[in-house]
C-alpha positions as CSV (number, residue, x, y, z in Angstrom):
1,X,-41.0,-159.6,-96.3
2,X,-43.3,-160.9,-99.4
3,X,-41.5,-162.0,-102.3
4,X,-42.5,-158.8,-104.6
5,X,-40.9,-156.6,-101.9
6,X,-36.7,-155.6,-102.4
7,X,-34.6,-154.4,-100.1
8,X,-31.5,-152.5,-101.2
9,X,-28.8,-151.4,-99.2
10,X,-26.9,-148.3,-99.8
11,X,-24.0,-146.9,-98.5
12,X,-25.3,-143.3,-98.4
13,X,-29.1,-143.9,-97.3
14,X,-30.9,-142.8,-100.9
15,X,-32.8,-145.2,-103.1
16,X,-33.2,-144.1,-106.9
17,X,-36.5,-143.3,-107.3
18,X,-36.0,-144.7,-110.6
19,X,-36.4,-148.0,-108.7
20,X,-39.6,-147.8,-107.6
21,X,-42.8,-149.1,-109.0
22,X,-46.0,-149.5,-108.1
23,X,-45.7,-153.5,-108.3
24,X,-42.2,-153.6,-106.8
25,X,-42.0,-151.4,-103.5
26,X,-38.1,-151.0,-102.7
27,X,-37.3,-150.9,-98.8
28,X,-34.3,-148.8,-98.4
29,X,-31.4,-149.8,-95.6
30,X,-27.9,-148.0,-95.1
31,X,-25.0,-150.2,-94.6
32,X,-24.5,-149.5,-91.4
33,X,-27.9,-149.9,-90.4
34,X,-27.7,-153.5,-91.7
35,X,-24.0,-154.5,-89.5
36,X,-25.4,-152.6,-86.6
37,X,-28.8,-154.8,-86.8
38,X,-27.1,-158.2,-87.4
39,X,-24.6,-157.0,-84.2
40,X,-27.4,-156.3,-82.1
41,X,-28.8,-159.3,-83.4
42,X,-26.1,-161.1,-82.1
43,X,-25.6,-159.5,-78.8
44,X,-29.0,-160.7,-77.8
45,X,-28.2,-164.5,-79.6
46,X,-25.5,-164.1,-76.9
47,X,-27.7,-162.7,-73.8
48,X,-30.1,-165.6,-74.4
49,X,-27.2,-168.2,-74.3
50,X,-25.4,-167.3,-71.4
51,X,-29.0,-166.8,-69.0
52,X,-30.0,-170.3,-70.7
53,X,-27.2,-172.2,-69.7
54,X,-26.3,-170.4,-66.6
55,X,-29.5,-170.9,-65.1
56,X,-29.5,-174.7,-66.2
57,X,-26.1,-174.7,-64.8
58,X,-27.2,-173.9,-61.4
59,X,-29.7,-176.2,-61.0
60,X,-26.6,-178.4,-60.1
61,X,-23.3,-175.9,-59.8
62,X,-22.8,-172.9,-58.0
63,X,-19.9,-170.9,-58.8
64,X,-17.9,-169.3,-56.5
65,X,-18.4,-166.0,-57.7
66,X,-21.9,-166.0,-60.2
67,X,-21.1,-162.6,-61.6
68,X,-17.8,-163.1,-63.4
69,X,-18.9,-166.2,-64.2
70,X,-21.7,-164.8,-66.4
71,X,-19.3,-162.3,-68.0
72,X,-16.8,-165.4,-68.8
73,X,-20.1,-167.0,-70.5
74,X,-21.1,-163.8,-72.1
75,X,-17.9,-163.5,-73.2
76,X,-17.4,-166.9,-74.4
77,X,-20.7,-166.8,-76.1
78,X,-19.8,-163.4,-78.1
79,X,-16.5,-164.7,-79.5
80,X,-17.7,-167.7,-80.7
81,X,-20.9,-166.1,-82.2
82,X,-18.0,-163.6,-83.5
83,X,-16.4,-166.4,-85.1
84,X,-19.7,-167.9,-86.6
85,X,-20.6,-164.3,-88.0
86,X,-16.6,-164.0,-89.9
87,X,-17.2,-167.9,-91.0
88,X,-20.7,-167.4,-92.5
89,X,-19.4,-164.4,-94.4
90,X,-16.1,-166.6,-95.8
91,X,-17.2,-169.7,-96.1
92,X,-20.1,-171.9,-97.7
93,X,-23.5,-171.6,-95.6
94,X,-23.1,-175.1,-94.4
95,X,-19.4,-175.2,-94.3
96,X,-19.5,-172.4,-91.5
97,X,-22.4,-174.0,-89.4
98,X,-20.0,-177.4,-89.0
99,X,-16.8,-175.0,-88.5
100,X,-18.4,-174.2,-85.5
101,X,-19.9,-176.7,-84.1
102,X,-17.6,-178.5,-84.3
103,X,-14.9,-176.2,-83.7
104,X,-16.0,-174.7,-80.7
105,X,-16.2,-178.4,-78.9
106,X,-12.9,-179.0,-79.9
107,X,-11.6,-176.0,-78.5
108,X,-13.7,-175.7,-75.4
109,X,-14.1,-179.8,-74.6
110,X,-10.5,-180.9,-75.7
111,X,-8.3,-178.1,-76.3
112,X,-9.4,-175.4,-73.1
113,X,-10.5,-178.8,-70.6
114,X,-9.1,-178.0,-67.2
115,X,-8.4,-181.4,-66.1
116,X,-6.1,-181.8,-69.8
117,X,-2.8,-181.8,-68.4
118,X,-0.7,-181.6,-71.6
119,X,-2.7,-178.8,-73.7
120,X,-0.7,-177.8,-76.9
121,X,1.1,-174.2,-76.7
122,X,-1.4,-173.1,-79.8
123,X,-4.1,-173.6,-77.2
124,X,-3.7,-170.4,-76.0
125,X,-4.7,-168.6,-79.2
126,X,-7.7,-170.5,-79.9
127,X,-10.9,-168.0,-79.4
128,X,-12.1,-169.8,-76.4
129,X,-9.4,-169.9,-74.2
130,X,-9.4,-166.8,-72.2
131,X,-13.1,-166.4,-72.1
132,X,-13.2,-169.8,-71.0
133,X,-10.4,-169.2,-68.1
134,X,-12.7,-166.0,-66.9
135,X,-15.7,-168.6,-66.2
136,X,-13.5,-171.4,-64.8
137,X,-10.9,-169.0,-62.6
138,X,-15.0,-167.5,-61.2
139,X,-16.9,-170.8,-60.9
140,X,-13.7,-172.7,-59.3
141,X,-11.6,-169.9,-57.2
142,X,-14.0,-166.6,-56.7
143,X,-11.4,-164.1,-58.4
144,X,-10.5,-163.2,-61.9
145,X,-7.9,-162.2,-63.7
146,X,-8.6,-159.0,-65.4
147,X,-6.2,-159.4,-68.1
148,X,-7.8,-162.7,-69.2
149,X,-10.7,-160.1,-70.0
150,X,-9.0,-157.7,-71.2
151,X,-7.4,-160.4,-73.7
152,X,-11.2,-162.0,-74.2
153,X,-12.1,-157.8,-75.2
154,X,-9.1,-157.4,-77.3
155,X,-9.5,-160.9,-79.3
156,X,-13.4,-159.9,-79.9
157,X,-13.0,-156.4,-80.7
158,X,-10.5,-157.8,-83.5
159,X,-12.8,-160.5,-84.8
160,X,-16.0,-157.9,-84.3
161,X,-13.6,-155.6,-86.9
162,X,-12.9,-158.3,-89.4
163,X,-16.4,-159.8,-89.2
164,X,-18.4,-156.5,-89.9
165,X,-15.7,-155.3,-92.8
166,X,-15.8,-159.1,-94.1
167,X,-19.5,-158.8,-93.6
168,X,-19.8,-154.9,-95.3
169,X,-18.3,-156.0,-98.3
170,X,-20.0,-159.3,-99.1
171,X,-23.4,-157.3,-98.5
172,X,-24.6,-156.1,-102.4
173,X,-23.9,-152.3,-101.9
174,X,-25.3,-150.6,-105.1
């Protein structure tokens, strides 16, 4: 978008005509239309992800069941993208960016490692622990727990909730 061009975002869909010139074009957007796009958005972010790094991953792995093994990386990718949408809405710009980077390799590498024997309790409730168990119970054993899934749906449905109302009211509604 040039720099003369404004988008505003509405909750209802109408622009004040009062707000149009002829030097300043205004580019009208619901609300909605705005959290669905940056959803979508993220949903292909995620898509992208998961067929990257599964298909580099089987240059020298095959899992024992492929299929729920992409769905534990999907999954695994939409949480912590998830996460990085409700951190870039609450925190600083650059603040968020290390809160996941770094964040998701402690909790992945350290906290959800296979081969850690003595895993704190807390573990457990750190995002990528049951869509990390989805893709290690399918590349290691073949079958899945469905309730780690239904745990992985439940935690991202919850941070989907907070990120788009977090997200909603940060946006500059007029």
């Amino acid at each position: 978008m040039r720099p003369e061009q404004q988008v505003v975002v509405t909750p209802e869909c109408v622009v004040d005509e009062r707000s149009r010139t002829r030097h300043r074009p205004v580019w009208s957007r619901c609300a909605h239309q705005v959290v669905l796009a940056r959803l979508g958005l993220l949903l292909g972010v995620a898509a992208v992800a998961t067929g990257v790094s599964v298909g580099v991953m089987l240059t020298a792995f095959e899992p024992e069941h492929l299929g729920w093994f992409v769905v534990g990386t999907g999954l695994t990718a939409l949480v912590y993208g998830m996460v990085g949408v409700l951190a870039g809405v609450l925190l600083a710009r650059i603040t968020g960016v290390y809160l996941i980077l770094f964040g998701s390799m402690i909790d992945l590498f350290i906290f959800q490692n296979p081969l850690a024997t003595d895993a704190p309790d807390a573990a457990q409730y750190l995002p990528g622990h049951y869509p990390l168990r989805v893709a290690m119970e399918a590349g290691f054993t073949g079958t899945v727990e469905i309730a780690s899934i239904g745990w992985t749906l439940l935690y991202l449905g919850i941070l989907t909730a907070i990120a788009t109302w977090a997200f909603y009211r940060e946006m500059n509604v007029t």
